[in-house]
ROLUMDO-359167 format. One line per 5 residues: number of its first residue (from 1); their letters; for each residue x, y, z of N, C-alpha, C. Coordinates in steps of 0.2 Angstrom, whole numbers. Example, Ala and Ser with C-alpha at 12.3 -4.5 7.8 and 13.67 -1.06 7.14 Angstrom:
2
1) AS) 66/-28/39/62/-22/39/66/-16/39 | 64/-11/35/68/-5/36/64/0/39 $
% end
This chain:
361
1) XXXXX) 4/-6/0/0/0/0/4/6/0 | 4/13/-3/7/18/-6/5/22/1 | 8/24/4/6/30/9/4/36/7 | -1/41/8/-1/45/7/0/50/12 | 4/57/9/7/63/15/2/67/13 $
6) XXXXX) -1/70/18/-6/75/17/-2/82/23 | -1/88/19/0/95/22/-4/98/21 | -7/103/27/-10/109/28/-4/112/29 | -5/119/24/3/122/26/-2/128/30 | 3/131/35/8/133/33/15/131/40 $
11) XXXXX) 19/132/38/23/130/44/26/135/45 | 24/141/52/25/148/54/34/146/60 | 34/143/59/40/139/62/45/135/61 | 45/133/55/47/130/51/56/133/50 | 60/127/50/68/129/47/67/128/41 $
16) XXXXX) 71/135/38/71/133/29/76/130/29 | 75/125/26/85/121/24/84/120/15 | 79/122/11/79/121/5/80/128/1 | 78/132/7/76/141/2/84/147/5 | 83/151/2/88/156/5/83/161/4 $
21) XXXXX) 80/165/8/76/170/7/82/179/8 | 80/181/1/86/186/3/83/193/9 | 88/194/14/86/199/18/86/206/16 | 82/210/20/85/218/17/92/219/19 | 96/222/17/101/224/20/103/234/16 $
26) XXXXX) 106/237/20/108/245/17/114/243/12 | 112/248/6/118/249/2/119/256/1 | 125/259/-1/125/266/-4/120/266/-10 | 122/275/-12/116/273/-18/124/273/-25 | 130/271/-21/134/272/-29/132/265/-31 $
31) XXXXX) 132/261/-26/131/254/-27/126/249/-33 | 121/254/-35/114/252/-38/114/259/-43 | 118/264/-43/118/268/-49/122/272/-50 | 123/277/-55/132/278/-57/131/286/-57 | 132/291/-59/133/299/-60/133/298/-67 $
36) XXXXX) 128/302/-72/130/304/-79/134/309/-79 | 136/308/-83/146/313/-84/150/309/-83 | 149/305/-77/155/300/-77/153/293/-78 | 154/292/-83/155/288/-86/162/283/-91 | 163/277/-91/169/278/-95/168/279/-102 $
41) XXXXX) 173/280/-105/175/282/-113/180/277/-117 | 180/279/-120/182/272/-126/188/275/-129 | 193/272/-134/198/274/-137/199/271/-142 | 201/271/-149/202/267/-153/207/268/-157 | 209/264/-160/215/264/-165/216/258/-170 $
46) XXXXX) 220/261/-175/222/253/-178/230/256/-180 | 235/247/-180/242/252/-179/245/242/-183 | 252/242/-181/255/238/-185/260/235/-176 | 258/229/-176/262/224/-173/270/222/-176 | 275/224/-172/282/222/-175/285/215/-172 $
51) XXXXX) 290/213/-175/293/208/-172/292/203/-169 | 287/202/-175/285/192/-173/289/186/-176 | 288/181/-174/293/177/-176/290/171/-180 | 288/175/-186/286/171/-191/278/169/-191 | 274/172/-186/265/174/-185/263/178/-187 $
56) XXXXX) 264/183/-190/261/188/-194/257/187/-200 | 255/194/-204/250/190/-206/254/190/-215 | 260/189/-216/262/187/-220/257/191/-229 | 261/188/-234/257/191/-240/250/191/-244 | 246/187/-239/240/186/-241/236/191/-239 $
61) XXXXX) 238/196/-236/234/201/-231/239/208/-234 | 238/210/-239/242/216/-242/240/225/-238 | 234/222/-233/235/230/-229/241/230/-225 | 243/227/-223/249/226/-217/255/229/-218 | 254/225/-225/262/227/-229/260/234/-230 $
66) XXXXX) 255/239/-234/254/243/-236/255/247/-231 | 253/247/-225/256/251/-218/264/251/-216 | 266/245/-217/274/247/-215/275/250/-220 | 274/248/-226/279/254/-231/278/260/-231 | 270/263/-229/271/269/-228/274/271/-221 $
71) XXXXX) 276/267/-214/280/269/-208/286/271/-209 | 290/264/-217/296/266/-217/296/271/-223 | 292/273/-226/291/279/-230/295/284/-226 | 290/286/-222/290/292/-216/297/293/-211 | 300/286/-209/305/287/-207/312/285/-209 $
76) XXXXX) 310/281/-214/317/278/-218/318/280/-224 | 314/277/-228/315/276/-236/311/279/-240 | 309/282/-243/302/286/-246/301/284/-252 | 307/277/-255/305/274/-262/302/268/-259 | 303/265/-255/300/259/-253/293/258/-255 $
81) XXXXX) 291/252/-259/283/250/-260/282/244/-255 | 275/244/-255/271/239/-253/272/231/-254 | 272/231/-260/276/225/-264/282/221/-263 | 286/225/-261/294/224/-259/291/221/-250 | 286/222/-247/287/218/-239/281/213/-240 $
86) XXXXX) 278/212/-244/273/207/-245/274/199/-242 | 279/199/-243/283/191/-240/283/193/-231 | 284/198/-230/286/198/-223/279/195/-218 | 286/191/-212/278/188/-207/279/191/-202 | 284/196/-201/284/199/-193/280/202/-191 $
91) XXXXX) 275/206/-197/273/210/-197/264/210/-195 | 259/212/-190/252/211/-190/248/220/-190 | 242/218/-193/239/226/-193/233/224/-188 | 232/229/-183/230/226/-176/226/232/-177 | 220/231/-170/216/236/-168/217/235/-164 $
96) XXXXX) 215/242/-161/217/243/-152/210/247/-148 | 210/247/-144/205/250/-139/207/251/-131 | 206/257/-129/206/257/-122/204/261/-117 | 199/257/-112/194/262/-110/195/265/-103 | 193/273/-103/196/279/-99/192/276/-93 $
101) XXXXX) 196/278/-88/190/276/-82/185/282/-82 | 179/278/-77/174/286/-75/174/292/-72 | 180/290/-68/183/297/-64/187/302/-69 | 190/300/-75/194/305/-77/200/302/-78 | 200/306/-83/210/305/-85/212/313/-87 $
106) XXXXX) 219/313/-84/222/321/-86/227/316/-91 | 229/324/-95/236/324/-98/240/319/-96 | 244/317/-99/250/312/-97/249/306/-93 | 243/303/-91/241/298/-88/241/291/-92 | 241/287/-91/244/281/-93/239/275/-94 $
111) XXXXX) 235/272/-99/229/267/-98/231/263/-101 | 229/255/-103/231/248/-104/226/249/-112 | 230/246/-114/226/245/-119/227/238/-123 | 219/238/-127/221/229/-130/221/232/-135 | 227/222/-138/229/223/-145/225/216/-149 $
116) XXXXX) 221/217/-155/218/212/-160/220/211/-168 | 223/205/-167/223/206/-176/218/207/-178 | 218/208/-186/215/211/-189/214/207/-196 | 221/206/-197/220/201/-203/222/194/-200 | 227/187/-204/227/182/-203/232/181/-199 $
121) XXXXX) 236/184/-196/243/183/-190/238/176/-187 | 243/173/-184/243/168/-179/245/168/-171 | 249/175/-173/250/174/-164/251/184/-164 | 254/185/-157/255/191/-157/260/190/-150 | 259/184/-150/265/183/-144/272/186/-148 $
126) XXXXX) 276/190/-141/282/192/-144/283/198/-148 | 278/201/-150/279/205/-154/277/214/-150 | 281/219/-153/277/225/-151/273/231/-155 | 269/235/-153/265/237/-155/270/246/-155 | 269/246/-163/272/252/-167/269/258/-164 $
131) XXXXX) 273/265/-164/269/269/-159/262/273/-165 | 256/271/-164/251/273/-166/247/279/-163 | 242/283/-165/238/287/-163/232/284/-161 | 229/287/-154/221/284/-153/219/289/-153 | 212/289/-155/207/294/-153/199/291/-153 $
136) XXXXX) 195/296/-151/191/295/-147/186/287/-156 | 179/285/-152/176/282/-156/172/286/-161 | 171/292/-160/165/294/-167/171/297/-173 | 167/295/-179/170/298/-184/173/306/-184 | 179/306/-184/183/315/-184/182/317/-177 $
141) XXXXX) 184/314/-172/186/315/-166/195/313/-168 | 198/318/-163/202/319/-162/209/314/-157 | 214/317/-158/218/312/-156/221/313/-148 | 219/308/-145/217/308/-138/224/305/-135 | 228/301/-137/234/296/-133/238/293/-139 $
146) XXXXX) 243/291/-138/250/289/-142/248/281/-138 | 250/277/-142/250/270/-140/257/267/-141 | 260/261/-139/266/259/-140/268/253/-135 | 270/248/-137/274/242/-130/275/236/-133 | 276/232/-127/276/227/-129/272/223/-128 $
151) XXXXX) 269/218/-131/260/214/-129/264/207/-127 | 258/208/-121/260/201/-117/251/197/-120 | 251/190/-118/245/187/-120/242/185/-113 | 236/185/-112/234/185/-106/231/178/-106 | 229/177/-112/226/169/-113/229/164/-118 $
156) XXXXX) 234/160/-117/239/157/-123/232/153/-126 | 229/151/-125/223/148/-129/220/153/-136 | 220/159/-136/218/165/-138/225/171/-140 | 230/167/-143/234/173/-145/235/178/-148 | 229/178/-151/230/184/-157/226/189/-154 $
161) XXXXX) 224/188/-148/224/196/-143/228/197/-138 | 231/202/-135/234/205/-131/233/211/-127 | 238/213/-123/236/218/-119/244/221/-116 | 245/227/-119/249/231/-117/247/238/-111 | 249/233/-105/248/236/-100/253/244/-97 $
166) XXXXX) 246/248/-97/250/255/-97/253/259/-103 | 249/256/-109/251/257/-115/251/262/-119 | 246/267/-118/244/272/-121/244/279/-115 | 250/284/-117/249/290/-114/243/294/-116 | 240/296/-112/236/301/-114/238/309/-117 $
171) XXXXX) 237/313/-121/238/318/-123/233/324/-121 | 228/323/-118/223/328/-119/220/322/-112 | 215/329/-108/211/327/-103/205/326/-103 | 202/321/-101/195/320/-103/192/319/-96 | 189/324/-94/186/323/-86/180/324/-86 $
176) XXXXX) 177/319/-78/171/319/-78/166/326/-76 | 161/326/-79/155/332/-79/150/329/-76 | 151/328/-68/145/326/-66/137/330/-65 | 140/338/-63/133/343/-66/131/346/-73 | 125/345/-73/121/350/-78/123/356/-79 $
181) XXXXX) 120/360/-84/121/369/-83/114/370/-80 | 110/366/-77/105/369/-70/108/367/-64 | 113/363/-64/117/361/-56/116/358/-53 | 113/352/-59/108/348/-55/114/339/-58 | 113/336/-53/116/328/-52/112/326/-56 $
186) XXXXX) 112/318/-63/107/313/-63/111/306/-61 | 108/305/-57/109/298/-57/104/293/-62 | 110/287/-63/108/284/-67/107/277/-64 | 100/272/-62/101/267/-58/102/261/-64 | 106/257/-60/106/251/-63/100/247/-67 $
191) XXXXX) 101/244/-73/97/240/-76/93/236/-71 | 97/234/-66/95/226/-64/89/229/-58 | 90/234/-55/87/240/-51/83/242/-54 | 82/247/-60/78/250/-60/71/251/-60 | 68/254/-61/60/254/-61/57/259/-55 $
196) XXXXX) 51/261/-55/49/267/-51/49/267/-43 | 46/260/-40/49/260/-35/56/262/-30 | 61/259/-33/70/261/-35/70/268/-34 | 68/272/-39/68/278/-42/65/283/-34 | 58/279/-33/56/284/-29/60/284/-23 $
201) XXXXX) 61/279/-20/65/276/-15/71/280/-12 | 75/279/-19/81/283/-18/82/290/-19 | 76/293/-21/73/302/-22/73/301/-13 | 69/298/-11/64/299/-4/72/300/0 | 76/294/0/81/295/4/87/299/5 $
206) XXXXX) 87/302/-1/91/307/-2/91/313/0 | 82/314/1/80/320/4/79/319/11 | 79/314/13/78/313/20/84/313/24 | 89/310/20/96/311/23/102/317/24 | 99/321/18/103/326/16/99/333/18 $
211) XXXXX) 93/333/16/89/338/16/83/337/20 | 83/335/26/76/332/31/72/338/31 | 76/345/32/70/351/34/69/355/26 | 67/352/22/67/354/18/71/358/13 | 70/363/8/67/359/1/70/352/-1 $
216) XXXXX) 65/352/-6/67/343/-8/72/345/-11 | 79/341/-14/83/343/-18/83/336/-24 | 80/330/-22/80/324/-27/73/322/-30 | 73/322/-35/67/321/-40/68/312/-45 | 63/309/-43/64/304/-50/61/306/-54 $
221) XXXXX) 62/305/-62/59/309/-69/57/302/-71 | 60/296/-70/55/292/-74/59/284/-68 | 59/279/-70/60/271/-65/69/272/-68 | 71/276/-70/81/274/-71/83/280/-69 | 80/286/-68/83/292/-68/80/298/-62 $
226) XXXXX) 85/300/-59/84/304/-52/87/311/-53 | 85/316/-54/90/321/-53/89/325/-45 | 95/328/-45/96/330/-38/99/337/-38 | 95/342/-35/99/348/-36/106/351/-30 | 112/352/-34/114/356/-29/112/360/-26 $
231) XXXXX) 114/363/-21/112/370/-14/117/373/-16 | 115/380/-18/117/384/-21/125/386/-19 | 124/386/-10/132/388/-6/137/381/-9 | 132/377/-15/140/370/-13/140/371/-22 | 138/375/-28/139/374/-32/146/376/-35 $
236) XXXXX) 149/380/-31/157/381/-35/163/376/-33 | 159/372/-29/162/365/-25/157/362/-23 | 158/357/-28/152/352/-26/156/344/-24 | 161/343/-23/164/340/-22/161/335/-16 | 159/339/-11/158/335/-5/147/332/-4 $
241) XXXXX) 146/338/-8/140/336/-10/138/330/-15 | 141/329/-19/141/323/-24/145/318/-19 | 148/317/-13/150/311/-12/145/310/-4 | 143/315/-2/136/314/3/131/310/-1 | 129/313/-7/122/311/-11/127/301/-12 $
246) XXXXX) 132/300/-15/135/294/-17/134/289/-10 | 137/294/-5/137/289/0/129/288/5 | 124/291/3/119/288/6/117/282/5 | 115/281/12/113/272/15/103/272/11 | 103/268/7/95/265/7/96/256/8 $
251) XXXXX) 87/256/10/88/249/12/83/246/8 | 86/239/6/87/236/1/77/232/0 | 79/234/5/70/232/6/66/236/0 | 68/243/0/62/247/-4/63/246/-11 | 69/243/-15/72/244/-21/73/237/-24 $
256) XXXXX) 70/230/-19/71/224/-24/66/226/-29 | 69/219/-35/63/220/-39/60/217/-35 | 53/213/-41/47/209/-41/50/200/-38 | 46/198/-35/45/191/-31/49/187/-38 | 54/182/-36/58/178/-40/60/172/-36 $
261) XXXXX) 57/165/-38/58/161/-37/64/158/-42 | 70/156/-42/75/152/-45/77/145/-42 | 76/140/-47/76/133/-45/83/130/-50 | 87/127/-48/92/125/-52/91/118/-53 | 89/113/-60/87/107/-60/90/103/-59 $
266) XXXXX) 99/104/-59/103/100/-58/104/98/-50 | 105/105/-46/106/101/-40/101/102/-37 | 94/104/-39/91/105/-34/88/112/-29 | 93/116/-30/95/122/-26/89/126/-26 | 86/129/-23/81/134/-23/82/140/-19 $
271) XXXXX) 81/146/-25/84/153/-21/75/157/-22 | 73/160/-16/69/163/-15/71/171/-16 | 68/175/-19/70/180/-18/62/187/-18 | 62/189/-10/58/195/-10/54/189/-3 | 49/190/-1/42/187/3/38/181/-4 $
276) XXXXX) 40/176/-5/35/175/-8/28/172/-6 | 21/172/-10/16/167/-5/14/165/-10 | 9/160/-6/6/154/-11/-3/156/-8 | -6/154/-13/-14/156/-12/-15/150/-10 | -22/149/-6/-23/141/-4/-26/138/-10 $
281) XXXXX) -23/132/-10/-23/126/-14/-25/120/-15 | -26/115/-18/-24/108/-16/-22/107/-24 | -17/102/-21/-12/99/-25/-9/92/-25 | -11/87/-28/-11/79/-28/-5/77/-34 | 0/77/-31/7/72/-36/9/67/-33 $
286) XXXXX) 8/61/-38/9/56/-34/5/54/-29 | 10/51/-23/9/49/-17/8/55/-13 | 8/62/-16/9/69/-12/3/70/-12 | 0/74/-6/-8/78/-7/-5/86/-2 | -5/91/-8/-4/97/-4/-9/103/-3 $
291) XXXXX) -10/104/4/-18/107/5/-14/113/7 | -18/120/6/-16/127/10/-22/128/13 | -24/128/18/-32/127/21/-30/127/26 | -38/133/29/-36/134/37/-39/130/40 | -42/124/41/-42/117/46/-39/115/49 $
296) XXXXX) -38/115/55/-34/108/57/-34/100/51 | -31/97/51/-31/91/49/-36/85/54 | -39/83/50/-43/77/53/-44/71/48 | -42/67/50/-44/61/44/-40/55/48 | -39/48/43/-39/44/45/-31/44/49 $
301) XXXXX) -31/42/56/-26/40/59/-19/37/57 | -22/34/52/-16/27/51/-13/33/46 | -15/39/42/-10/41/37/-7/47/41 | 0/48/38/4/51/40/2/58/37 | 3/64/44/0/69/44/4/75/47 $
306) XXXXX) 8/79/44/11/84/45/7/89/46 | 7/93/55/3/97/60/6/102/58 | 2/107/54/6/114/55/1/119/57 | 5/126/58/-1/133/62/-2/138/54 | -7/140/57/-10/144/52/-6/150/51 $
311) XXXXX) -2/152/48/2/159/48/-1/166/46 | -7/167/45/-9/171/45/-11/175/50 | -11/172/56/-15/175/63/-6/180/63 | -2/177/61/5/179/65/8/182/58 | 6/185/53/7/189/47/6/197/50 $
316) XXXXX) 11/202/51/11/207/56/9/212/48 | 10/210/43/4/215/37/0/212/35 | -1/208/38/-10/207/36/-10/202/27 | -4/200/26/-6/199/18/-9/192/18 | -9/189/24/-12/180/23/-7/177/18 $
321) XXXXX) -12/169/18/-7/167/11/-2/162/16 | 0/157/12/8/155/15/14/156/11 | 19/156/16/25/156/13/30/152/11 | 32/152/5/33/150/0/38/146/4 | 43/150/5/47/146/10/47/141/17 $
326) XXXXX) 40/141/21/38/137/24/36/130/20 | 33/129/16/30/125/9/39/121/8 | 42/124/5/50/120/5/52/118/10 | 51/120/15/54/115/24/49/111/26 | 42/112/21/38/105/23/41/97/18 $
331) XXXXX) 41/102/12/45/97/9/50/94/9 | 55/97/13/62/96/15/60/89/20 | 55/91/23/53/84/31/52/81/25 | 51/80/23/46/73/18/51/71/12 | 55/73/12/62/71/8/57/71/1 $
336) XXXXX) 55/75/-2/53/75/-7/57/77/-15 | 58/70/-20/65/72/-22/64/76/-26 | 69/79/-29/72/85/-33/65/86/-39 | 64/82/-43/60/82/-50/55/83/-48 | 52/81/-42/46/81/-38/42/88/-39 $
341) XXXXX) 49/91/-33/46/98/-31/48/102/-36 | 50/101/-41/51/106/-48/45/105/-51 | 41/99/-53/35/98/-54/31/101/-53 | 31/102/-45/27/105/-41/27/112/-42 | 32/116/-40/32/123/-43/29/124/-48 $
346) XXXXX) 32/123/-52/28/123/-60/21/121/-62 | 18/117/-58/11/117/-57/8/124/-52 | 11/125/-48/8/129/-45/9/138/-48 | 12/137/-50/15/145/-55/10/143/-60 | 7/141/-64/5/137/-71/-2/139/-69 $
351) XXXXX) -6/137/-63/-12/139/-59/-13/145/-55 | -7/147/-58/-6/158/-54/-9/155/-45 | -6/150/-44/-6/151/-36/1/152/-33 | 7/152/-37/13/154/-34/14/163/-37 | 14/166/-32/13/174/-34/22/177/-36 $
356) XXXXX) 25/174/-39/31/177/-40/34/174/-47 | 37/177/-51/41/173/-55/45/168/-54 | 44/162/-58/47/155/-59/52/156/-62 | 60/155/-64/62/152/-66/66/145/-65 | 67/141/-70/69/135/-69/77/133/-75 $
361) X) 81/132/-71/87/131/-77/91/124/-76 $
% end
């Protein structure tokens, strides 16, 4: 004879040992969103790799050679054709890139830059990178840093990239503009944050930390975007005001997204994220019968019957319901195996009785 388990959930007591329910905890607000201005910037170039040892991209690839001859044009020979290095394999025409940080670069500063073939090289191990021009990504921007060194290979599996660390001097300063011409700060929140909750959250805290006796100074415009006005006495120096506003504490509680259940099929693992609940139910898999009902249990003695309390009396917002995570410590007692309770989930999401989104991978 098959036993049957019958639960009335909820179990307001219950140890979770299958769920991780994530807690509120304070972040700053640089944490979840960035200052527009400072953002980082990009650099590009394209230049010629010297002194490889037989990797290059040899005569099938005629821009290469076209680029040394006009280098040794310029500095050596100025009869020299293109045709006459065709054979050559030292030689690679490479593309480079290297990006400024968000705080700013002055004059003379020194950024890593990578290097990528371009044509059919085989390696760039060994070789170094001719001194080239960078300049900004848009068309007819200007020349920004001199590049030049030697390239090391970060991944011997992948040699035909490289990275010349500290490679590119800067010429010209590119600094961060974190105010407007109103004076006002945008903060920009994180993709994974965003949305109006977020937005108003961190308006709200910003004025209550900074500005409790009024005027408001933080405004959300839309669920990614905040602007914040400086006070007039900190506009010729706003230094200390931009790192007050950065360093305010919100708590995490106001700014999660939406209820997310993540279930991993391999090992089983189930991560809760936010309060989730389940509406009452019943649900029969297998030898399983899952009830969400406020009864006591009563039925026939001889079947095995897991006592739980009703968690609504003891819900301090009134939202009823059981939690999702009580429901996985029942199944936890009842060793319910893995395929089971992924089943289960996805029957009960399927019947909008699980109030949160599923995923399952």
């Amino acid at each position: 004879m098959v036993l049957k388990w019958r639960l009335l959930i909820n179990l307001a007591a219950a140890t979770l040992l299958l769920a991780i329910v994530q807690s509120a905890v304070a972040v700053q607000v640089r944490d979840i969103s960035r200052l527009k201005g400072s953002e980082t910037n990009k650099l590009i170039g394209m230049g010629l790799v010297v002194g490889l040892n037989g990797t290059g991209d040899g005569g099938d690839f005629p821009p290469s050679a076209r680029m040394l001859a006009a280098a040794i044009a310029q500095f050596h020979d100025p009869n020299v054709v293109a045709a006459e290095l065709e054979d050559s394999e030292s030689v690679a025409l490479v593309y480079l890139s290297a990006e400024l940080p968000a705080e700013g670069v002055a004059e003379g500063d020194r950024v890593d830059v990578t290097v990528a073939t371009a044509g059919p090289a085989d390696s760039l191990a060994g070789g170094t990178l001719f001194m080239v021009p960078m300049t900004g990504p848009l068309p007819g921007a200007p020349v920004m840093a001199y590049a030049e060194g030697l390239i090391s290979i970060p991944d011997e599996e992948a040699p035909t990239v490289g990275v010349i660390t500290a490679g590119a001097q800067m010429t010209r300063d590119v600094l961060s503009v974190p105010m407007d011409e109103y004076y006002r700060l945008r903060l920009v929140i994180d993709e994974s944050h965003a949305g109006w909750p977020t937005a108003n959250a961190l308006a709200a805290q910003i004025n209550g930390s900074i500005a409790p006796d009024g005027p408001r100074l933080a405004q959300a415009v839309d669920g990614k975007n905040v602007l914040v006005a400086v006070p007039m006495v900190q506009r010729d120096d706003p230094s200390q005001f931009i790192s007050d506003v950065m360093t305010t504490f919100i708590d995490m509680s106001f700014v999660e997204g939406g209820a997310v259940v993540l279930v991993n099929r391999r090992t089983g693992a189930v991560v809760i994220s936010g309060d989730v609940r389940v509406s009452p139910m019943l649900i029969q898999h297998e030898s399983l019968t899952i009830e969400t009902l406020d009864p006591e249990p009563i039925g026939n003695p001889l079947e095995p019957v897991v006592t739980v309390e009703r968690f609504a009396a003891l819900d301090p917002e009134g939202r009823g319901g059981t939690r999702l995570a009580d429901l996985l410590a029942a199944f936890n007692q009842l060793n319910v195996p893995t395929k089971d309770l992924i089943e289960i989930l996805e029957s009960m999401h399927k019947a909008k009785k699980l109030h949160a989104k599923l995923i399952v991978k």
